[in-house]
C-alpha positions in Angstrom: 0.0 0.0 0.0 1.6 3.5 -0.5 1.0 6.0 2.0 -1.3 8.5 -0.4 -3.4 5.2 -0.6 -6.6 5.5 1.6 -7.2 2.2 3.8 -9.1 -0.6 2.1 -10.7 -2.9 4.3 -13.5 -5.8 3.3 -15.9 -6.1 5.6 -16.9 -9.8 6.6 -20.7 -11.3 5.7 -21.8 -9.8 9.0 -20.6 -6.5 9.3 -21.8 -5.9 5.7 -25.6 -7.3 6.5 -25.5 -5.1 9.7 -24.3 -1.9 7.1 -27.1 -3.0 4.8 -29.2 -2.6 7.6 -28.5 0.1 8.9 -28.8 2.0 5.5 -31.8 0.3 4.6 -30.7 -0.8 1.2 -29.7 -3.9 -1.0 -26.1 -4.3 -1.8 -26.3 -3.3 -5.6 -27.3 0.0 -4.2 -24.1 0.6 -3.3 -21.3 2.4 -5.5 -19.2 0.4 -7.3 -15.6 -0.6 -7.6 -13.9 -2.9 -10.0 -12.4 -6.3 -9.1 -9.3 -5.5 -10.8 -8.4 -2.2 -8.7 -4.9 -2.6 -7.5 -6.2 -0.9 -3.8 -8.4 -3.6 -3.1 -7.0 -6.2 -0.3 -5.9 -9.9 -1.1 -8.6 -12.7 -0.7 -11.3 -10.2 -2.8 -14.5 -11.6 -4.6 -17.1 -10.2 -6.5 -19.9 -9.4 -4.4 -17.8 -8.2 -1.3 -18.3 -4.8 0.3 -15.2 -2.7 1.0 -14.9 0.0 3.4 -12.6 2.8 2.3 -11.0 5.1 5.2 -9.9 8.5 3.9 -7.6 11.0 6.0 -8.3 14.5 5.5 -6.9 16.9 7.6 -7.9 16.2 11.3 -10.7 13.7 10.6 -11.2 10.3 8.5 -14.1 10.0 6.3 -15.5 6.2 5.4 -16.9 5.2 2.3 -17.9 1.7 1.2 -18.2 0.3 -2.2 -19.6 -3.2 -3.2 -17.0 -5.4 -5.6 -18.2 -6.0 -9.3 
């Protein structure tokens, strides 16, 4: 990972059904992010949701994108 690189993390079944949840959607309502980008952690499927933490300036913001 390079240190400009935001964290990429992929959240396990559970966490991602709780997410789901919590947003009351379905997981293709979730942005997208291609399979092959070279951020994305080892062990990746399609399907998967990742959570992406960005630092900027004094606080992180978390996104999450669904693998296709």
């Amino acid at each position: 990972m390079h240190i400009l690189q935001p964290k990429h993390t992929k959240l396990d079944e559970k966490e991602g059904q709780k997410l789901l949840d919590k947003l009351n959607i379905s997981r293709s309502q979730l942005p997208k992010i291609f399979a092959g980008d070279v951020g994305l952690p080892e062990g990746c499927n399609v399907g998967d949701i990742i959570k992406i933490e960005r630092k900027e300036d004094d606080k992180i913001n978390i996104y999450f994108r669904v693998i296709v």
